[in-house]
N, C-alpha and C positions, 0 to 999 in steps of 0.2 A: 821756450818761446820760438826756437827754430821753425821758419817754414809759414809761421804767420805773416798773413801783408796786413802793417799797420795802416798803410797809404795805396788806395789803387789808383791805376793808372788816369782813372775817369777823375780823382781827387779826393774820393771819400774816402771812410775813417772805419775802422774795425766796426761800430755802432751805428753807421751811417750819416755821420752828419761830415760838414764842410770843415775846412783848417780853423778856420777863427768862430766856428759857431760853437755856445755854450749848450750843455746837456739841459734837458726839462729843469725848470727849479716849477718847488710846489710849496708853498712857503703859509705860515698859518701862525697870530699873533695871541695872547692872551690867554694861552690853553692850562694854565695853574693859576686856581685863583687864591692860594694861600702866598704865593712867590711875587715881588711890587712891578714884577715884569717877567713875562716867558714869553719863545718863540720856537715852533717846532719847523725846520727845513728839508727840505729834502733836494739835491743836486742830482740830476740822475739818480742812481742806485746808492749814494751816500745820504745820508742819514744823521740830521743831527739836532739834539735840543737843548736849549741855552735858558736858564734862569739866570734875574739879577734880583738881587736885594741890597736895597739901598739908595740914598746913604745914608747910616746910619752911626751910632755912635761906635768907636772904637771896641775890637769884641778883644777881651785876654789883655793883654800888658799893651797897658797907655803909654810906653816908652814909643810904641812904632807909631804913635798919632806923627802926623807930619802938620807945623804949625798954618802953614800957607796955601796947603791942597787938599785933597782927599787922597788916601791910600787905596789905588784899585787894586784888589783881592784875584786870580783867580784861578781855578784849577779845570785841567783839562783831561779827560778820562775817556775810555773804551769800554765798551758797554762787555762782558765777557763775550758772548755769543754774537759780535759784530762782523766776526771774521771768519773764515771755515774752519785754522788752528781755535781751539779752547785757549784765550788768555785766562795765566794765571794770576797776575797782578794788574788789574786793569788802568789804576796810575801810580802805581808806584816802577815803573823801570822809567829807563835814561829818557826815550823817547816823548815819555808823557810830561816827564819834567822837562824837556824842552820845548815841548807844544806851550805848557802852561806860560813859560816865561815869554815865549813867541807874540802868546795874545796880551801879557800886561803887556809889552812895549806900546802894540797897537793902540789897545783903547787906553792908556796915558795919554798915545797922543792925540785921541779923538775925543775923549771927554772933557769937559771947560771942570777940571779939579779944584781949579781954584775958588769956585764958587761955594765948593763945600770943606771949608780947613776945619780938621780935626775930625774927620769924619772918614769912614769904610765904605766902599762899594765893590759887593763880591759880586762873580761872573764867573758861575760856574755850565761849564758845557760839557755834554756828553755825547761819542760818537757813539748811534746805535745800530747802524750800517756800514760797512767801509765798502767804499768800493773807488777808491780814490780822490787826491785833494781834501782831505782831510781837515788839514787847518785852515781852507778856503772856505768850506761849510761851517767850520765853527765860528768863523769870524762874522759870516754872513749871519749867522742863526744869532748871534751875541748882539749884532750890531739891530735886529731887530727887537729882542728882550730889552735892549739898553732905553728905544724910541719909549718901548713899553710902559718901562718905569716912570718915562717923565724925564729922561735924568738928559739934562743939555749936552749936545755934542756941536763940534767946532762943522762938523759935516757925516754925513754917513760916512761909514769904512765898508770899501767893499773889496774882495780879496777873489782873487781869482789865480790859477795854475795857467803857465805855458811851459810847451817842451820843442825842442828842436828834430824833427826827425825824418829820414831823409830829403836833406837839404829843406825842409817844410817847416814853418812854426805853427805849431799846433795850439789852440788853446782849451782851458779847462780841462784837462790830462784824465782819462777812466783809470783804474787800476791798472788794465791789460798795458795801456798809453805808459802809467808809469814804472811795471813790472819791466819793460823792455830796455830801461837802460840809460838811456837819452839823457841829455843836460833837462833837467827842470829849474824854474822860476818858480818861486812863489810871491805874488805881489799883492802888499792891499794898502787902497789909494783911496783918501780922501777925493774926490773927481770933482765937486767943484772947482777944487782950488789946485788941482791935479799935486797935491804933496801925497808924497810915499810915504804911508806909515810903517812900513815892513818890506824888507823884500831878502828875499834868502836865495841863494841857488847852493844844488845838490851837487853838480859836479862841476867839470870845464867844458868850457863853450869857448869858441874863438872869437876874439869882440870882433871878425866882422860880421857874425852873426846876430849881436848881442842884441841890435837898435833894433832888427826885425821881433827879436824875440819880446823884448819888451814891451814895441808896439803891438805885439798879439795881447799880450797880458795886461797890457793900460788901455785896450782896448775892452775884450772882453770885461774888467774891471766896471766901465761904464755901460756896459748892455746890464749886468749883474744891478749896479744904480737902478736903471730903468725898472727893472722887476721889482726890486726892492720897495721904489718908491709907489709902489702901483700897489704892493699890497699893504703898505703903510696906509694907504688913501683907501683903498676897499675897508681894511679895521676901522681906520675914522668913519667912516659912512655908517658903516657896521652897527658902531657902538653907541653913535648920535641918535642913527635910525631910532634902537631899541629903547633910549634914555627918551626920544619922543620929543627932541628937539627940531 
C-alpha cells in the first residue's frame, strides 16, 4: 500500500469521489420468484444478493420455536470466486460466522417479531463481489428482500462503513480504503428513529475523533435511506403498473 495517496490534496479519494459521498448503489427487487422475497445490490464494485423466506413454520426441532416472536434464521456467505484469492470454505470459517451473527442482531432489531410467535424467518445473503464493506451490502440487499416478502419492520436498516484517514472521516470505505489500515466503523441505523441497530469498529480510534466519525457514518446511513426508499417506490410502481392497477 506504500506510496498510494488515499486523500489528495484537492480532497478526493482513490475513486474520485468526495469524504462523505457514498459509491454508486444499483439496487433491483424481486429477481427469484420461487424465494417470498429477494434483492439483488450492488455498492460500487461490491456485490450482493439476499433472499428471505418467511415466516414460516419452525424447520427441524420445535424445541428453538420461541413462544412470543419469531426466530430470525440467517447465514451469510462468499460467493467462491468474489475475491482474486479462490475461497476455499466460503461460509464455513470464523469470518462468515461472524458476519452471519452480525446480521441476526440487526434484523431482530428491525423486524416487529412479535407479530409472528412460533414462527422462522430465514435471511440468507451472499457476497458475489467484494470489493469492500461487505456487511453494509449485505444489510442493505437483506433490508430490501425483507420489504419484499411483506414481512413488517420497526423501520428500514441501513448500514453503511466509515473510516478515519488522514485526519479525514471518510465514508462508505472501497477495499483499497479498507486494505490501508485505518480505524473503520461499521454502522447500521434505523434513520427514522436514528436507533443503532449494529455498530462494530475494527481497531482504535481516539474518541476525539470518534463524533466526526460517526457522524460520516450516520450520515451516509441516511443518503443510503434515500436510495433505498426510491427503489422500494420504483418496484411499487413496477409491480402495480404490470398488475394493471
Amino acid at each position: 500500500m506504500a506510496g498510494l495517496e488515499l486523500l489528495s490534496d484537492e480532497g478526493y479519494r482513490v475513486d474520485g469521489r468526495r469524504a462523505g459521498e457514498l459509491r454508486k448503489v444499483r439496487a433491483r427487487m424481486g429477481v427469484f420468484a420461487q424465494a417470498d422475497g429477494s434483492a439483488y445490490l450492488e455498492q460500487g464494485n461490491t456485490k450482493a444478493l439476499a433472499v428471505v423466506y418467511g415466516p414460516h413454520e419452525m424447520r427441524g426441532s420445535r424445541s428453538k420455536a420461541l413462544h412470543d416472536r419469531a426466530l430470525v434464521n440467517c447465514q451469510y456467505s462468499m460467493a467462491t470466486f468474489s475475491t482474486g484469492e479462490r475461497k476455499r470454505r466460503p461460509h464455513g470459517d470464523r469470518k462468515s460466522s461472524e458476519m452471519t451473527l452480525h446480521l441476526k442482531q440487526t434484523f431482530e432489531a428491525a423486524i416487529l417479531t412479535q407479530l409472528y410467535p412460533r414462527s422462522q424467518i430465514d435471511i440468507y445473503v451472499q457476497i458475489l463481489q467484494a470489493d469492500g464493506g461487505n456487511y453494509c451490502a449485505c444489510v442493505n440487499a437483506a433490508t430490501l428482500a425483507t420489504i419484499d416478502a411483506g414481512i413488517p419492520m420497526r423501520d428500514y436498516v441501513c448500514a453503511c462503513s466509515a473510516g478515519f484517514i488522514e485526519d479525514t472521516p471518510l465514508a462508505d470505505l472501497n477495499y483499497v480504503e479498507e486494505a490501508a489500515g485505518g480505524p473503520q466503523v461499521a454502522l447500521a441505523l434505523l434513520p427514522k428513529s436514528d436507533q443503532i441497530a449494529l455498530l462494530e469498529m475494527n481497531s482504535r480510534l481516539h474518541e476525539d475523533h470518534l463524533e466526526q466519525v460517526m457522524e460520516a457514518a450516520s450520515k451516509a446511513c441516511k443518503d443510503m435511506y434515500a436510495v433505498l426508499d426510491q427503489v422500494v417506490r420504483d418496484h411499487v410502481h413496477e409491480v402495480t403498473t404490470l398488475l394493471g392497477e
